[in-house]
matplotlib code that plots the C-alpha trace (Angstrom):
import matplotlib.pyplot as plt

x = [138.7, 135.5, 134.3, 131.1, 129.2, 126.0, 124.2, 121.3, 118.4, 115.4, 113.4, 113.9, 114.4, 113.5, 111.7, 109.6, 106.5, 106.4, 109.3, 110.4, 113.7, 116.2, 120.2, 121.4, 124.3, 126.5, 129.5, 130.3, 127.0, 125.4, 123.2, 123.9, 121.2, 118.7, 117.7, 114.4, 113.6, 110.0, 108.3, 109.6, 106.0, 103.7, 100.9, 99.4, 96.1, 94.8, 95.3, 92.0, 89.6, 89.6, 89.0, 86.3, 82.9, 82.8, 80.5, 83.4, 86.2, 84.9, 86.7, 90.0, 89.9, 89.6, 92.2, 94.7, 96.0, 95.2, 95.3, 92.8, 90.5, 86.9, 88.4, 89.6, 86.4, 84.7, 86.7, 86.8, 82.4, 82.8, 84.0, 81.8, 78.5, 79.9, 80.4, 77.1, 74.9, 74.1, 72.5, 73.6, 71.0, 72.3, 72.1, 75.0, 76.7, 76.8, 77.3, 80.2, 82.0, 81.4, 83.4, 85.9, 86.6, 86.7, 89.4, 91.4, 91.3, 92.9, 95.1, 97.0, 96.5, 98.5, 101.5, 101.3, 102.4, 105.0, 106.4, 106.8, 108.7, 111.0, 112.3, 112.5, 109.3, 107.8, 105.5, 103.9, 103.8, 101.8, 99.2, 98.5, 97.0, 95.6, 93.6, 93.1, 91.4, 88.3, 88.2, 88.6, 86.0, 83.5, 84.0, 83.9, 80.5, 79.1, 80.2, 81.6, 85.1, 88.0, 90.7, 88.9, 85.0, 83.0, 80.5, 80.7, 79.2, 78.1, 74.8, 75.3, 76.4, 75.8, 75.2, 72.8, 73.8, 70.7, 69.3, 70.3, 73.7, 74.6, 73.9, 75.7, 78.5, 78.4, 78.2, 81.3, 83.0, 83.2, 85.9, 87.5, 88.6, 90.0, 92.1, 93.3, 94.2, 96.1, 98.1, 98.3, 100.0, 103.0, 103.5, 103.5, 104.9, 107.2, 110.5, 112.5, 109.5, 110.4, 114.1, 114.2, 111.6, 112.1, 114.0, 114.7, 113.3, 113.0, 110.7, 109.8, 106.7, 108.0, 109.7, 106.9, 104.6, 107.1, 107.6, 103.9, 103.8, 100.3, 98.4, 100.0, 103.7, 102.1, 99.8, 103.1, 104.7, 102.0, 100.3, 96.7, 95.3, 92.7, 90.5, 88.1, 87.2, 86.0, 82.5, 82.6, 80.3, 78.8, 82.1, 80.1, 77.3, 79.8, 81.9, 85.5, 88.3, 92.1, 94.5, 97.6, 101.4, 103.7, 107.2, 108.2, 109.6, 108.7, 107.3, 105.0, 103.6, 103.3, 101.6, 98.7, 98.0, 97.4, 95.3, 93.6, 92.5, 90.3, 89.2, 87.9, 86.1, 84.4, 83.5, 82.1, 80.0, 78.5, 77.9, 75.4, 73.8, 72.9, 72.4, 69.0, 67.1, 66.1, 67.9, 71.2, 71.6, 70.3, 69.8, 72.4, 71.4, 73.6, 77.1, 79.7, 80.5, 83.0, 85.6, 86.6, 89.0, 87.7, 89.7, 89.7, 91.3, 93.6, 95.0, 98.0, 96.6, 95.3, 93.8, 93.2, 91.2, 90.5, 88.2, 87.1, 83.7, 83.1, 80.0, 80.6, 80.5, 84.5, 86.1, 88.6, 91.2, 91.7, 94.3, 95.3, 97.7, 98.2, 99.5, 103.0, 103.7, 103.0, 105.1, 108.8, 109.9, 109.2, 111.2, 114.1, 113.7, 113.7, 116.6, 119.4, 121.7, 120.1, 122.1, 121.5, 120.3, 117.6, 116.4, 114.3, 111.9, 111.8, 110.6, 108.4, 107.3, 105.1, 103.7, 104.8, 102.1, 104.0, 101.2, 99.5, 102.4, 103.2, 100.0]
y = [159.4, 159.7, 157.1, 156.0, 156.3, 155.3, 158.2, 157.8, 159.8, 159.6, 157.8, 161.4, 164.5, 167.9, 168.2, 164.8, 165.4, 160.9, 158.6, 157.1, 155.7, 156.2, 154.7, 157.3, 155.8, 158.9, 159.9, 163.2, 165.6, 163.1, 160.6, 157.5, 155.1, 155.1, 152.2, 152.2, 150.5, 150.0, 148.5, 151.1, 152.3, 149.0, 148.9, 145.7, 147.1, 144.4, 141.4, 143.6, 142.6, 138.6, 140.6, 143.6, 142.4, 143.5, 147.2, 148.1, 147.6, 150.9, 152.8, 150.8, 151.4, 155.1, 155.1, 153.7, 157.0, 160.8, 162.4, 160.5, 159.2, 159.3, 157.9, 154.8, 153.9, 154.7, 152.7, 149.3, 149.9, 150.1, 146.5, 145.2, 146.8, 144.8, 141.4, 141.8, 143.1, 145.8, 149.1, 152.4, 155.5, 157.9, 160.8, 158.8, 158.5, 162.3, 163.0, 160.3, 162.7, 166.0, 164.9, 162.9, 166.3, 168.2, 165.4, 166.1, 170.1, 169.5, 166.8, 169.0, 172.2, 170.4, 169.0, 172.1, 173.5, 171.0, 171.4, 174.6, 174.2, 171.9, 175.1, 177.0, 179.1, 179.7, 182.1, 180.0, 177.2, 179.0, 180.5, 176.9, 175.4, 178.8, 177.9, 174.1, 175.4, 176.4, 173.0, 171.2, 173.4, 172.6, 168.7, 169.4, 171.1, 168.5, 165.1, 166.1, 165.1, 167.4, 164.6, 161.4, 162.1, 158.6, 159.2, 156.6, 153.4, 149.5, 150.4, 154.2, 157.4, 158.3, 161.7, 164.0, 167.6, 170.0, 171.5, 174.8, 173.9, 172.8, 176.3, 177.7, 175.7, 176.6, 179.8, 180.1, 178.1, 181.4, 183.2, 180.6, 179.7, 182.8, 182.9, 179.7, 181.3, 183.7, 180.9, 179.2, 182.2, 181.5, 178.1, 178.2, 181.6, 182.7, 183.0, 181.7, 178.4, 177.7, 177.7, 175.3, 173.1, 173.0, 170.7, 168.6, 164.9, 164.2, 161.0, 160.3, 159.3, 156.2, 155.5, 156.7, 153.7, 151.4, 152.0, 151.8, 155.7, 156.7, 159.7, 163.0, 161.4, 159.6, 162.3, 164.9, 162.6, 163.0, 159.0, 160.1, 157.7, 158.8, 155.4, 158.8, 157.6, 154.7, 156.4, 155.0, 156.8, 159.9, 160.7, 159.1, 161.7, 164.7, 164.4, 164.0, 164.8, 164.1, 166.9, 166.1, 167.6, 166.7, 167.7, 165.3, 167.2, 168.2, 171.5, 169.4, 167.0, 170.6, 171.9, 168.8, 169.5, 173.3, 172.5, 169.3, 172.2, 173.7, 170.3, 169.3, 172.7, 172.5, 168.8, 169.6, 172.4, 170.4, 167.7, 170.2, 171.4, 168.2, 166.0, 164.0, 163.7, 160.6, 158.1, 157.9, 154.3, 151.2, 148.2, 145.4, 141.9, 139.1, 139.0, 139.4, 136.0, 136.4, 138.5, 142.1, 144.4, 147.9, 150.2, 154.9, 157.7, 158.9, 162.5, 160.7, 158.0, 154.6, 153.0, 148.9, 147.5, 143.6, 142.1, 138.5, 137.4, 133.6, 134.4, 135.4, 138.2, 138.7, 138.9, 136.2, 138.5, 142.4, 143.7, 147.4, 149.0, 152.4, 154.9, 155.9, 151.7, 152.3, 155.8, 153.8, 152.9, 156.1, 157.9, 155.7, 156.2, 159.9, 160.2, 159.1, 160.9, 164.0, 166.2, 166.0, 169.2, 168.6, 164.8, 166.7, 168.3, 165.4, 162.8, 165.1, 165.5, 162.3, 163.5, 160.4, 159.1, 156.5, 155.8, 154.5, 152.7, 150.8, 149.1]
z = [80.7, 82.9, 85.2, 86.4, 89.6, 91.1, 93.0, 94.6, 94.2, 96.5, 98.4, 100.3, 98.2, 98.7, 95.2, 95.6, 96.7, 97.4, 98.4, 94.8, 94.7, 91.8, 91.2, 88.8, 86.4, 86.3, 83.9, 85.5, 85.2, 82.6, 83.5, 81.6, 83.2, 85.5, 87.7, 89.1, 92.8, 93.9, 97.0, 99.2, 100.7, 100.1, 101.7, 100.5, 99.1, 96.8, 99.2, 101.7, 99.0, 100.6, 103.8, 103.2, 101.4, 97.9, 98.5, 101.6, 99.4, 97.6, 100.4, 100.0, 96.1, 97.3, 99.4, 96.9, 96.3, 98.4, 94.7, 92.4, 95.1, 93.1, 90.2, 92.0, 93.6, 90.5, 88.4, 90.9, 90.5, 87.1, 87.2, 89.6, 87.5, 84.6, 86.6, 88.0, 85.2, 87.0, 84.9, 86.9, 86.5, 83.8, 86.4, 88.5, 85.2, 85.0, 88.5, 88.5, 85.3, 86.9, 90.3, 88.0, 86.0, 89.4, 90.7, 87.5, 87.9, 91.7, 90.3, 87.4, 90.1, 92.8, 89.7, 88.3, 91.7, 92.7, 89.0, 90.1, 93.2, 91.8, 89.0, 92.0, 91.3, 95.2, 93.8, 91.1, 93.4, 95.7, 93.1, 91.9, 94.9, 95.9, 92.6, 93.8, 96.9, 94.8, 93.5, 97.0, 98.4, 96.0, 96.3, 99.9, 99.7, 97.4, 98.7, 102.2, 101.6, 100.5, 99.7, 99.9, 98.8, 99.6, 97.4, 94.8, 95.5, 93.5, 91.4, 91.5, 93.9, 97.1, 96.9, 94.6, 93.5, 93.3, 90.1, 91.9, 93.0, 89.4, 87.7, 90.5, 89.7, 86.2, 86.8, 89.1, 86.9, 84.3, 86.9, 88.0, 84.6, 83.6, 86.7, 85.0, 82.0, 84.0, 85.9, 81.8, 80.3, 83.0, 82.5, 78.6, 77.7, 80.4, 79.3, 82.9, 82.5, 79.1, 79.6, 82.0, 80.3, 76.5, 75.0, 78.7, 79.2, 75.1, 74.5, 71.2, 69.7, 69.0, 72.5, 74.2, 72.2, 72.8, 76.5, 77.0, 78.6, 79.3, 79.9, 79.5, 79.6, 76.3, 74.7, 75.5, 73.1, 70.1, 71.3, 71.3, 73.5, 76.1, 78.0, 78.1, 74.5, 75.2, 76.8, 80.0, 82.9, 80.6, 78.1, 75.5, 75.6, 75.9, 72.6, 73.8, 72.0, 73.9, 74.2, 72.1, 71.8, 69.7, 71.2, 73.5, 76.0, 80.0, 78.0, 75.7, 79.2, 81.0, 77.9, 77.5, 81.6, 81.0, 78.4, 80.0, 83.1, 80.1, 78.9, 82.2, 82.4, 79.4, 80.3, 83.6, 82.2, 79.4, 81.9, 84.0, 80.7, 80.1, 82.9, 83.4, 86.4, 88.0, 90.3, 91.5, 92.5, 91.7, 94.7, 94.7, 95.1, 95.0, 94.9, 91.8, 89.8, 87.3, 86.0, 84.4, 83.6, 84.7, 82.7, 83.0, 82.6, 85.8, 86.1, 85.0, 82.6, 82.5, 85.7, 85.3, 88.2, 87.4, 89.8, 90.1, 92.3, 92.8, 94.0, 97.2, 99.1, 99.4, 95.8, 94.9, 93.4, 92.8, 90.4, 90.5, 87.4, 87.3, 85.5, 87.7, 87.2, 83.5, 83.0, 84.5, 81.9, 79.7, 82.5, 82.7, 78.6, 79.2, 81.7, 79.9, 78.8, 80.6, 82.4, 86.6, 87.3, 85.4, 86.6, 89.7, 86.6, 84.2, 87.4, 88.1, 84.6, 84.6, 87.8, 90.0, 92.3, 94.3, 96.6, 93.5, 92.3, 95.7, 96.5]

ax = plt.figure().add_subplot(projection="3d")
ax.plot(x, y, z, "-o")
ax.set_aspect("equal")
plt.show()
């Protein structure tokens, strides 16, 4: 008869690329439960916003997570344009989806990379964020940040892109996506992938609804929700459609982030075609008086930033979900009963941001 043991796994682990912490329920290889800890890393984010006015918090919302950056800030001025009525410039609205698109390329680059490394493939690793560099560089050249970009601000953006700089990045767009399709063709049809991916981490569609999963963990599982859909910034323009698979497993979640890369490629390149000229901010005057829940899509899914004004120039209360917090359960769903060689690929599988998780 087999007996249980607790083994932990994290906060430090070759194979995580953040400091998540996991007591693994063991009956010899299996893994019977999982028991999540979190707080490890807390930094105390939301608890700033009584401290920074309201426009410098934008750069605190930023620096919620390394990864994600743009979408942050963008999504905290989302919610303060709603509590103050404020009408941002279509052109911002573009601009604001190009760079979120571009965030989303170097966010499944740099997962698909790590994913790699934790099957043991150095080589695909390194092809993956020699892909991401492209997309860092052009952020880099077009808001003057590589990791952390700045450029979204209350009423608008801070930075325009040329007419010029546009077509050029549409047109370099053509080669970098088939080197995508190159690094694609690895990651969905390689035999040594496949075998360690297929049929590992199960969630069902029903489980994954249940468990509230989001993002690719959720749209892996068949759930095709997307907060894309809703039309914030320009999505409403650019008819969006979510990607979707229907397997369940670490394949299917690898599979919807392959195809996303695409997605956000075709996005971006529509969003040049079609972008307006005019303005790029709008003046602020007053401060925020009321409340709202600011809600877009993350790399990884959902992002919920509630903010509250009373009228001054310090917000009363800021509220940060994400989409790591979200995906726990799901994973503690998808861990049992797996076997513990494999618990390093299905963690990473929701693509864990635990700087995002542990405000």
């Amino acid at each position: 008869m087999s007996r249980q043991i607790v083994m932990p796994f994290g906060p430090q682990h070759p194979v995580l690329p953040e400091p998540i912490h996991l007591d693994l329920v063991l009956e010899d290889e299996t893994v019977v439960d999982a028991i999540p800890s979190i707080g490890y890393i807390h930094r105390g984010l939301e608890t700033l916003v009584t401290k920074r006015e309201f426009p410098e918090y934008v750069y605190i919302a930023e620096r919620t997570c390394g990864i994600c950056s743009f979408i942050h800030g963008m999504t905290y001025c989302q919610g303060i344009e709603q509590v103050m009525d404020l009408e941002v410039p279509p052109r911002a609205h573009y601009l604001r989806t190009i760079w979120s698109e571009y965030s989303r390329i170097h966010s499944h680059l740099l997962w698909l990379g790590l994913f790699a490394d934790s099957m043991g493939f150095e080589n695909l690793f390194m092809n993956s964020w020699r892909l991401r560099e492209f997309v860092l560089d052009v952020l880099e050249e077009t808001t003057g940040g590589r990791v952390i970009q700045g450029s979204c601000k209350v009423g608008g953006v801070r930075r325009d892109i040329s007419n010029g700089k546009l077509t050029a990045m549409a047109a370099d767009l053509a080669g970098f996506e088939q080197k995508l399709s190159d690094l694609a063709d690895v990651f969905l049809h390689d035999d040594s992938v496949k075998s360690r991916l297929v049929g590992v981490g199960n969630l069902s569609k029903t489980d994954a609804y249940d468990t509230g999963a989001v993002g690719p963990t959720g749209r892996g599982s068949g759930v095709a929700i997307d907060m894309r859909m809703t039309g914030y910034a320009a999505y409403g323009d650019l008819g969006f459609e979510p990607v979707v698979e229907k397997g369940g497993d670490c394949y299917a979640r690898c599979a919807v982030r392959v195809r996303e890369l695409f997605s956000s490629v075709e996005i971006i390149r529509m969003a040049i075609e079609r972008i307006p000229d005019g303005e790029i901010e709008v003046k602020v005057k007053g401060n925020p008086e009321g409340e709202y829940f600011s809600r877009a899509e993350q790399p990884r899914g959902e992002l919920v930033h509630y903010v509250k004004g009373d009228g001054t120039k310090h917000l009363v209360r800021s509220r940060i979900r994400t989409p790591t917090l979200t995906n726990v359960p799901p994973l503690v769903k998808m861990l049992q009963g797996c076997e513990l060689a494999d618990v390093p690929v299905i963690v990473l599988s929701i693509d864990p941001c635990i700087g995002c998780m542990e405000r």
